[in-house]
C-alpha atoms as one frame of an Amber mdcrd trajectory, in Angstrom:
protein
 -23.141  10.618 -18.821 -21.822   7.222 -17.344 -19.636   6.739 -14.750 -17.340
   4.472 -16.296 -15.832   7.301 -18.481 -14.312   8.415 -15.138 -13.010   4.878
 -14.612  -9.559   3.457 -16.048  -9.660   3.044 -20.101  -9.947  -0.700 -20.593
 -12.329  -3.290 -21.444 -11.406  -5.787 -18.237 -13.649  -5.102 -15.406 -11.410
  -7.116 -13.438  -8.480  -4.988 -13.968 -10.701  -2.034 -13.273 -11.337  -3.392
 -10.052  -7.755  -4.398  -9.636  -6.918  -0.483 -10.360  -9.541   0.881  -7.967
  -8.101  -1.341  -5.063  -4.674  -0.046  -5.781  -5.486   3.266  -5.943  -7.711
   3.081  -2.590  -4.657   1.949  -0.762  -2.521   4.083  -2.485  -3.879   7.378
  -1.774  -5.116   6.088   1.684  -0.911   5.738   2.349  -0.232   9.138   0.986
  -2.987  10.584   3.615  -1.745   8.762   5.976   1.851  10.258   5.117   0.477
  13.584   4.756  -1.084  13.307   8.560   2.215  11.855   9.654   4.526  14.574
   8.521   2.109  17.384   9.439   2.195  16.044  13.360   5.730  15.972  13.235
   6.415  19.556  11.019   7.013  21.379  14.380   9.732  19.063  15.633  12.999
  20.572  14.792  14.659  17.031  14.929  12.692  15.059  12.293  12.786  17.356
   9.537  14.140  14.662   7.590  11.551  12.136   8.847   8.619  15.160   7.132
  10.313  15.539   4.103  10.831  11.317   3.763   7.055  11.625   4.425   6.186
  14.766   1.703   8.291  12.639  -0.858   6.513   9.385   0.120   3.370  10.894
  -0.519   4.061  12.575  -3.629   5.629   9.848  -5.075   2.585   7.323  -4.110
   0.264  10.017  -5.204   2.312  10.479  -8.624   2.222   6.226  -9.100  -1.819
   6.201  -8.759  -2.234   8.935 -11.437  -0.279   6.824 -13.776  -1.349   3.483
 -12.988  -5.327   5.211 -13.771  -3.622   6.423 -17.176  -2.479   2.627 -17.309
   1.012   3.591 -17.994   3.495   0.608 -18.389   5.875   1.992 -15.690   3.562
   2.802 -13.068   2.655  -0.892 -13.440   6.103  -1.864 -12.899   6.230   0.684
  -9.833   3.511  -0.439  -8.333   4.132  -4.130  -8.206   7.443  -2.951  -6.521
   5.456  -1.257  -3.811   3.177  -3.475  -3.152   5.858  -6.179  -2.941   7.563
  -4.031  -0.072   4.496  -3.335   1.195   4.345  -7.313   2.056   7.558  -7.712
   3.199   6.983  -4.676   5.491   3.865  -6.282   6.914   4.679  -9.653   7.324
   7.959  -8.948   8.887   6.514  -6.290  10.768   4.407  -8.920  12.515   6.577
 -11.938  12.669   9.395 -10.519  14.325  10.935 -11.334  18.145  11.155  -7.132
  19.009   7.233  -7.056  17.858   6.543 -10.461  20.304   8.925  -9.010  23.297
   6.838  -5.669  23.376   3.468  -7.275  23.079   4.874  -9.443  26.117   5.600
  -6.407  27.866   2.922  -4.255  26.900  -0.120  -6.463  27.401   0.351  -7.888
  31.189   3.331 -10.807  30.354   0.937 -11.943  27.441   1.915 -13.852  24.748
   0.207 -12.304  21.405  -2.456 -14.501  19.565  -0.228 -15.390  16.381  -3.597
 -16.939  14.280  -5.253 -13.700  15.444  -2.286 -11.790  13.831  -2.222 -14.079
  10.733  -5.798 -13.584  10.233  -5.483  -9.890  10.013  -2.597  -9.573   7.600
  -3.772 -12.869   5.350  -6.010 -10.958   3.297  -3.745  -8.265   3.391  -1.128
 -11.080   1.416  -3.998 -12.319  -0.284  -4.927  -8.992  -1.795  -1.890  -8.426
  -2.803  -0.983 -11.681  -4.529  -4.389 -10.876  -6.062  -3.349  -7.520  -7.549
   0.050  -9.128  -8.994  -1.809 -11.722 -10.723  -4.273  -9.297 -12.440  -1.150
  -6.652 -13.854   0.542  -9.618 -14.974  -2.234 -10.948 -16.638  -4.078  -8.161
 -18.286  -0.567  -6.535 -19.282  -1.659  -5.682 -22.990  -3.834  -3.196 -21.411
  -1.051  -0.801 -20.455   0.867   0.891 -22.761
């Protein structure tokens, strides 16, 4: 028995690759979600904030099954994610609150800003990575 029968159904190793990443991160979010809302589940006032979390999960969860199955619209769903998932980080980072509380947090220090873009480049780069190989290997999904 091999182990690339348990692997995606297509003849790109790349794309295979491509897949696996996505996954990994994938599921590592929904787990992440999952630990999230089950810290919260006994505050009565975020309710909402554990069932945004349950959905979040399920729905990430749900877009890694299908993008193993290489269905066209998980595809499409995940480049969505993954293009939020950019905009969440880099704006996350580069913003005046994040610079003000660092300021305050850290002894009146200014944060390293080429430390910070070092740690979310290969983030960017992975992910500009992962677009390129859907787009390309697109006759692959059906």
């Amino acid at each position: 028995m091999h182990l690339s029968k348990f692997l995606p159904n297509t003849k790109s190793h790349y794309l295979r690759i491509t897949i696996l990443t996505i996954v990994f991160v994938f599921v590592s979010l929904a787990i992440f979600q999952m630990y999230t809302a089950f810290r919260r589940i006994e505050d009565p006032g975020s309710i909402y904030l554990v069932m945004f979390n349950f959905v979040l999960s399920g729905c990430l969860v749900c877009v890694s099954i299908y993008l193993w199955k290489l269905k066209l619209w998980a595809k499409k769903a995940a480049k969505v994610i993954i293009g939020l998932l950019v905009i969440v980080i880099v704006a996350g980072v580069f913003n005046p609150f994040f610079a003000m509380d660092y300021y305050h947090l850290h002894d009146q220090a200014s944060p390293n800003w080429l430390l910070l873009f070092a740690y979310i480049a290969p983030c960017v780069m992975a992910a500009a990575v992962c677009f390129w190989a859907l787009d390309k290997y697109h006759e692959h999904f059906h």
